[in-house]
C-alpha positions in Angstrom: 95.5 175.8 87.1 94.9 178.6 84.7 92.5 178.2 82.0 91.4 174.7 83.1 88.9 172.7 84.9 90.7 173.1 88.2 88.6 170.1 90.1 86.8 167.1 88.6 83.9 165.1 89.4 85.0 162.0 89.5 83.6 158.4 90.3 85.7 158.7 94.1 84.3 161.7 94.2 85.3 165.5 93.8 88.8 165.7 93.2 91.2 168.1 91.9 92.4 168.1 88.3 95.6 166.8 89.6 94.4 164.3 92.2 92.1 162.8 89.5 95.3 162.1 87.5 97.2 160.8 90.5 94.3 157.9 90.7 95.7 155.8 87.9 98.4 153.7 88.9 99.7 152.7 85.5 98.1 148.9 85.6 97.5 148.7 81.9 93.7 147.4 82.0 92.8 150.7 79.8 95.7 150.0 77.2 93.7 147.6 74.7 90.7 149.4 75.3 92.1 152.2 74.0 92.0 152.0 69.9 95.2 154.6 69.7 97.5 152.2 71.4 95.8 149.3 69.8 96.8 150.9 66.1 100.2 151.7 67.2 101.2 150.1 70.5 102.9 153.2 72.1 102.8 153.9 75.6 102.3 157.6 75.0 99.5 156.3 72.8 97.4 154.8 75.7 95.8 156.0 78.5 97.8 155.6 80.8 100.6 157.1 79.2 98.6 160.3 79.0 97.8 161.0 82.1 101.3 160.4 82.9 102.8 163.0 80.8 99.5 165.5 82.2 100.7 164.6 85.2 104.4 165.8 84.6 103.4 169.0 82.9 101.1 169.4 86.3 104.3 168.8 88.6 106.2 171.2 85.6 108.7 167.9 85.0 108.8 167.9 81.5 111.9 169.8 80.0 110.1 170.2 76.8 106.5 170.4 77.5 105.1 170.8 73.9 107.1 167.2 73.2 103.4 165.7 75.1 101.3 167.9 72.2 101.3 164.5 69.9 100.2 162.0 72.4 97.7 164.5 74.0 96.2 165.5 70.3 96.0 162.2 69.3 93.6 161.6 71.9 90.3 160.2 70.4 88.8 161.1 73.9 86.2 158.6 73.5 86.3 157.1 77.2 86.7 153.4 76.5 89.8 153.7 79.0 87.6 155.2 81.7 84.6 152.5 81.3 87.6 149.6 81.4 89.6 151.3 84.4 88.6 150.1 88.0 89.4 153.2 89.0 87.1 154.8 86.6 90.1 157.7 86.2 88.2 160.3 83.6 91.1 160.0 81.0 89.2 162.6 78.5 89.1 165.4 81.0 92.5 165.2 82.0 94.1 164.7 78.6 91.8 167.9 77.9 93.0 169.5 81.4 96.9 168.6 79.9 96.0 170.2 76.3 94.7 173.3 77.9 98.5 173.5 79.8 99.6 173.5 76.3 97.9 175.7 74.7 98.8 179.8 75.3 95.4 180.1 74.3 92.3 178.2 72.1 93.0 177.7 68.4 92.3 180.8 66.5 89.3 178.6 64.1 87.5 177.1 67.6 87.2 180.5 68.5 85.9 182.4 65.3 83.4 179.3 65.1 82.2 180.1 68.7 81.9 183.5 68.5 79.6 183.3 65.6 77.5 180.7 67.2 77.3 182.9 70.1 76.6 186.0 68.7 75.8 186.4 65.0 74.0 183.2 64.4 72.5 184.2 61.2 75.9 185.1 59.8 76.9 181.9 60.8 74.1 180.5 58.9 74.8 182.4 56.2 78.4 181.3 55.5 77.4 178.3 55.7 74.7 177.8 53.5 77.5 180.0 50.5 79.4 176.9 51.8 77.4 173.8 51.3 76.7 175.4 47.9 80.2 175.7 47.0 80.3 171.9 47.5 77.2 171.1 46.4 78.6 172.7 42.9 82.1 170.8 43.6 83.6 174.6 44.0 85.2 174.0 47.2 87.4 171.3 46.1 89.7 174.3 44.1 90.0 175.6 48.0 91.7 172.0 49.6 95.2 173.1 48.1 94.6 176.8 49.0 93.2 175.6 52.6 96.2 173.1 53.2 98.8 176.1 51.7 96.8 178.8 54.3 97.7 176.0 57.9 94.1 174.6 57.8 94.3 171.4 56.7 91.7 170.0 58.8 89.1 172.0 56.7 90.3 170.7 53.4 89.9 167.2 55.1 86.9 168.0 56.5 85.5 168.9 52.7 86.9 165.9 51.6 85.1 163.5 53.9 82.0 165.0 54.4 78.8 164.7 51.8 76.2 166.3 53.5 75.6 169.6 52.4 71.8 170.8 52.8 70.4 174.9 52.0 67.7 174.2 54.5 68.5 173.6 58.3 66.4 171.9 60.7 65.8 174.7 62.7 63.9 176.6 60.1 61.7 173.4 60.0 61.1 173.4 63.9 60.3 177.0 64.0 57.6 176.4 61.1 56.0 173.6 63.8 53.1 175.3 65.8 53.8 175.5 69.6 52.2 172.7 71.8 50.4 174.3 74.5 51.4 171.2 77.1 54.6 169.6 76.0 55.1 166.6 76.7 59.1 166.6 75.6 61.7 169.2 74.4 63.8 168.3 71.1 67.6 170.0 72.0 68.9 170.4 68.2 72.3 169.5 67.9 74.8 172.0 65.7 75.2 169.0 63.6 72.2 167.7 63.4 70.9 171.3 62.3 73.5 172.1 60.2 74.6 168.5 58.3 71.6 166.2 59.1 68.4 168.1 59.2 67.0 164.8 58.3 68.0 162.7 62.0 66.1 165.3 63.8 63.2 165.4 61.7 62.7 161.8 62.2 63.4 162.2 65.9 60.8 164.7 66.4 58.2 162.3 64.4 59.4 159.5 66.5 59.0 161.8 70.2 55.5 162.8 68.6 54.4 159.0 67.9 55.4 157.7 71.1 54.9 160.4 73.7 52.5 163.1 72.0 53.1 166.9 71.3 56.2 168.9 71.9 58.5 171.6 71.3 61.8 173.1 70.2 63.5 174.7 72.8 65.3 177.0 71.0 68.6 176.0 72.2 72.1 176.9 71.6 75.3 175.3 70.9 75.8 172.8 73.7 79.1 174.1 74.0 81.0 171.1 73.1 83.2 172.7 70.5 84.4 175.3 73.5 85.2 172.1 76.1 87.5 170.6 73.7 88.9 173.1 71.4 88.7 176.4 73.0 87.6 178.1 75.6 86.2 177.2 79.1 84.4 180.6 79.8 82.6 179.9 76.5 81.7 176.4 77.1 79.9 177.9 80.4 78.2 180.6 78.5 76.5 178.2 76.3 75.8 175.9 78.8 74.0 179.0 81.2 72.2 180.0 78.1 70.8 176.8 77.8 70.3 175.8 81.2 68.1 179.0 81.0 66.3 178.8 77.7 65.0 175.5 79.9 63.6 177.1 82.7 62.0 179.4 80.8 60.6 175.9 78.7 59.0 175.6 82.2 62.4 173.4 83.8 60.5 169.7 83.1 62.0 166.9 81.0 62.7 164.9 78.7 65.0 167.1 77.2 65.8 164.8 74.2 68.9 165.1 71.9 70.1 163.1 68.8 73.3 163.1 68.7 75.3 161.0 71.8 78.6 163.1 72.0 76.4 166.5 73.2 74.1 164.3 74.7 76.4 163.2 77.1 78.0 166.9 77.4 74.7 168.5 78.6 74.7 165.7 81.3 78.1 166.8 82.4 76.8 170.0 82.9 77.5 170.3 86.7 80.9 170.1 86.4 81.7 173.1 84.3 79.7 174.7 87.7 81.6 173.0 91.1 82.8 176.5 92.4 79.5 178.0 91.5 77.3 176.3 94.2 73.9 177.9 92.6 74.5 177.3 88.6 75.5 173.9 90.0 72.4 173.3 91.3 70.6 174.6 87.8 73.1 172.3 86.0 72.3 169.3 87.6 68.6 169.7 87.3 69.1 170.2 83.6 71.2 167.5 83.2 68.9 164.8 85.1 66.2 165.7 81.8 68.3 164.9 79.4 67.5 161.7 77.2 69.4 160.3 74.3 67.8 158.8 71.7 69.5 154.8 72.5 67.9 155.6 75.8 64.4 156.8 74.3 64.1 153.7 71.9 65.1 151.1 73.8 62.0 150.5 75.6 59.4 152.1 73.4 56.5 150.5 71.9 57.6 150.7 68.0 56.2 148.4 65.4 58.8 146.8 63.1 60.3 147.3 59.6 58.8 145.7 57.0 60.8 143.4 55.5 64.2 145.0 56.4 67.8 144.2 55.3 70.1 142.4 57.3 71.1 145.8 60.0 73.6 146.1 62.7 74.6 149.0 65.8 77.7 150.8 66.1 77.3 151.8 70.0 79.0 155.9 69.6 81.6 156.1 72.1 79.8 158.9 74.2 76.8 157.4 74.2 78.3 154.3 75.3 81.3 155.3 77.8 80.0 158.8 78.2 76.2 157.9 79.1 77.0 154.3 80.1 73.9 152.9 76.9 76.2 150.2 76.1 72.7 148.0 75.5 70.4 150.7 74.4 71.3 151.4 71.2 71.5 147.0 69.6 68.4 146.6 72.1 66.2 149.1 70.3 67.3 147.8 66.7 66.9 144.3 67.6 63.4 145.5 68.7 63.1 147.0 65.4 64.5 144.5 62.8 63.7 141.4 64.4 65.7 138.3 63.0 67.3 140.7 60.9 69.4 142.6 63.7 73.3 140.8 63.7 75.4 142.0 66.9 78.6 144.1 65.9 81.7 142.9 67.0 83.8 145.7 68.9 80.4 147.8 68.9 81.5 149.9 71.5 85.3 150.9 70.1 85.4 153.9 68.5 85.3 154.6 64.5 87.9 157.1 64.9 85.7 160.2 64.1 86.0 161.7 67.3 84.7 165.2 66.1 87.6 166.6 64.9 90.1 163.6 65.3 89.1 162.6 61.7 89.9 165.9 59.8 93.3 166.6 62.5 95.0 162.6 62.2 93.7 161.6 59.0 96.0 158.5 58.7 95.2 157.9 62.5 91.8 158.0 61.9 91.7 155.6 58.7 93.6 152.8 60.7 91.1 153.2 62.9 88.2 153.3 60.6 89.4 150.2 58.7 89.2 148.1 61.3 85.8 149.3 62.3 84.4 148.8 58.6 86.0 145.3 58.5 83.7 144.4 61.5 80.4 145.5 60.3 81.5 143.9 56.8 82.2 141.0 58.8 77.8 141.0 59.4 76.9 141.1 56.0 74.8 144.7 57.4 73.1 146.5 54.5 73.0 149.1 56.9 75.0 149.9 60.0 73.4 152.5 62.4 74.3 155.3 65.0 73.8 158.1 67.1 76.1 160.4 66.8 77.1 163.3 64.0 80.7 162.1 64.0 80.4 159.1 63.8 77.7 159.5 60.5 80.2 161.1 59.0 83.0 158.9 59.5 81.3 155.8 59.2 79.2 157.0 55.9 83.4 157.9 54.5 84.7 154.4 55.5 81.4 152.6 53.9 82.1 154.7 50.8 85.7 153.2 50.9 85.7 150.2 52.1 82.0 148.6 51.8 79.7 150.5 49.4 77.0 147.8 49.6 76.2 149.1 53.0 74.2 152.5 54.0 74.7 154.3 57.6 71.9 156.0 59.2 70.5 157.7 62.3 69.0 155.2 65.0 66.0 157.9 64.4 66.1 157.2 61.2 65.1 153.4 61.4 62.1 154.2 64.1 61.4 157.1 62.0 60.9 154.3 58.9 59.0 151.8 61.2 56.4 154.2 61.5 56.0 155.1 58.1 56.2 151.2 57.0 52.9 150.8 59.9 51.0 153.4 58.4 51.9 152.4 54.7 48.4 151.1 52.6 48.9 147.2 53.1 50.9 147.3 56.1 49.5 144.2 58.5 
């Protein structure tokens, strides 16, 4: 198949793109998993309607092919129908194997973004920064009309909904850090923690450093995540080799640790942008068997508690928890962490609807979504609701905003980050 994945690795093994749609037999047990079919309750909305219609644009069955671009976009490809399937069908990659039929080729925006990231960096950077000031003087809300008039009305959502807009990047941070002679961990910086919440990976790196000594930045690139889903293959690859090499040259040991679940859980799918490619498979899976997430670093780790924290609940991030399979790890470290104060979320592990760009594409999709979400951590009495991935900060921070102003979303970083400091504090027992 042109442009696509071509074969999968699947839980039955290495299959085509094709045979790994054939698997699901249409039971239904992914149908109210899946939050799209559980806001609308149509068949095209569920999983198993998807891979249906991939399916017939595989076997070139549908007269009008582009009539499966709505179900297939309004995909939150967040894998709750793959952890409830028996089958374990990978619904994301397909519906992603389906879009890339579609597509003639990768949206003009996904691949400007990608280029830059690849190759001019600083101007990247650059624009950036002119563009968080814009916001940060309220400029850029003259541009919504103008970017909604121009086709790009995902940017004038995006502006809408996100708050974060900092000058200074993490990066510049890390490189300020001097260079530990025998690292003990690498800190993999995230294009949104960087660029939205320098703040998560500063208290990750001061949480790595309490619990397991010195480290370093590697240095890294984009993971490549923006590519998979939105444009290209070939450039999802290029990051990934970049990476994969930047680590060898880090000296090829682990942990590799990330902050934020949804590229997380895309670095450890690594090998299977590389099944044709027997050595870079090889590299890929020894990269990806380094990687830690952050649920997964906290939820054994020796951290004293918060002092005297408010009531606090877990949102488990859908790739953290159907992508990485840490259903537990995330609640487990902040019940470590809060003590009595910790309340279980009901639904913890369905999706808020931010989905990376889901949010800013189905905006009423989303909210549906996102009410629902909002009405369960309300439903705790949280003062604060916490995550671990950049999409789901965003989105959740939005729908609190909304819907439930007496509650604050942070990082899962952020709360070990503050059980530190509240240790060391003068008076702390």
């Amino acid at each position: 198949m042109s442009g696509g994945l071509g074969r999968m690795a699947t839980d039955l093994g290495e299959r085509s793109s094709y045979d790994a749609a054939s698997q699901c037999c249409r039971c239904g047990y992914c149908e109210q998993a899946c939050p799209t079919y559980v806001a609308e309750g149509s068949e095209v909305r569920s999983a198993r309607g998807r891979n249906q219609l991939v399916r017939l644009l595989m076997e070139k069955r549908l007269e009008r092919p582009a009539s499966a671009q709505e179900a297939l976009h309004t995909c939150l490809l967040c894998g709750a129908c793959q952890t409830a399937c028996y089958a374990r069908v990978p619904t994301p990659d397909i519906v992603l194997e389906g879009r890339r039929l579609l597509a003639e080729k990768p949206h003009w925006l996904a691949r400007v973004l990608t280029r830059l990231l690849a190759e001019r960096r600083g101007l990247f950077e650059l624009l950036l920064k002119a563009a968080n000031l814009a916001r940060r003087l309220r400029l850029s809300v003259l541009a919504r009309p103008w970017l909604r008039l121009a086709g790009l009305p995902g940017l004038a959502e995006a502006d809408a909904r996100v708050r974060e807009a900092p000058l200074v990047f993490l990066r510049q941070t890390l490189r300020e850090r001097p260079a530990a002679a025998r690292p003990q961990w690498l800190y993999f910086a995230a294009c949104g923690t960087d660029y939205l919440f320098p703040r998560v990976g500063r208290a990750t790196v001061a949480v790595l450093e309490f619990l397991r000594g010195p480290g370093n930045f590697m240095e890294n690139d984009c993971c490549g995540l923006l590519a998979y889903n939105y444009g290209d293959l070939e450039d999802a690859r290029l990051f990934a080799r970049r990476n994969i090499e930047r680590f060898e040259a880090a000296g090829g040991r682990g942990p590799m640790v990330g902050d934020c679940s949804s590229c997380t859980a895309f670095l450890k799918s690594y090998p299977q942008l590389f099944l044709s490619e027997p050595d870079w498979r090889r590299r890929a899976e020894a990269f990806a068997a380094a990687v830690q997430d952050v649920p997964e670093v906290l939820a054994e780790a020796e951290l004293p508690a918060l002092k005297d924290p408010p009531v606090v609940t877990c949102h488990n991030s859908c790739r953290a928890c159907h992508g990485e399979g840490l259903k537990d790890e995330g609640p487990r470290a902040i019940r470590r962490l809060a003590g009595a104060a910790f309340r279980e979320l009901p639904e913890a592990d369905v999706c808020c609807g931010g989905a990376g760009a889901f949010s800013f594409r189905n905006p009423d999709l989303s909210d549906r979504i996102l009410r629902r979400k909002i009405a369960r951590v309300a439903g705790t009495g949280a003062g604060v609701v916490a995550a671990s991935a950049t999409s789901c900060l965003i989105q959740l921070a939005d729908g609190a905003r909304k819907y439930y102003p007496e509650c604050r979303v942070v990082h899962l970083s952020e709360l070990a980050a503050q059980a530190i400091q509240d240790a060391a504090s003068p008076g702390a027992p």
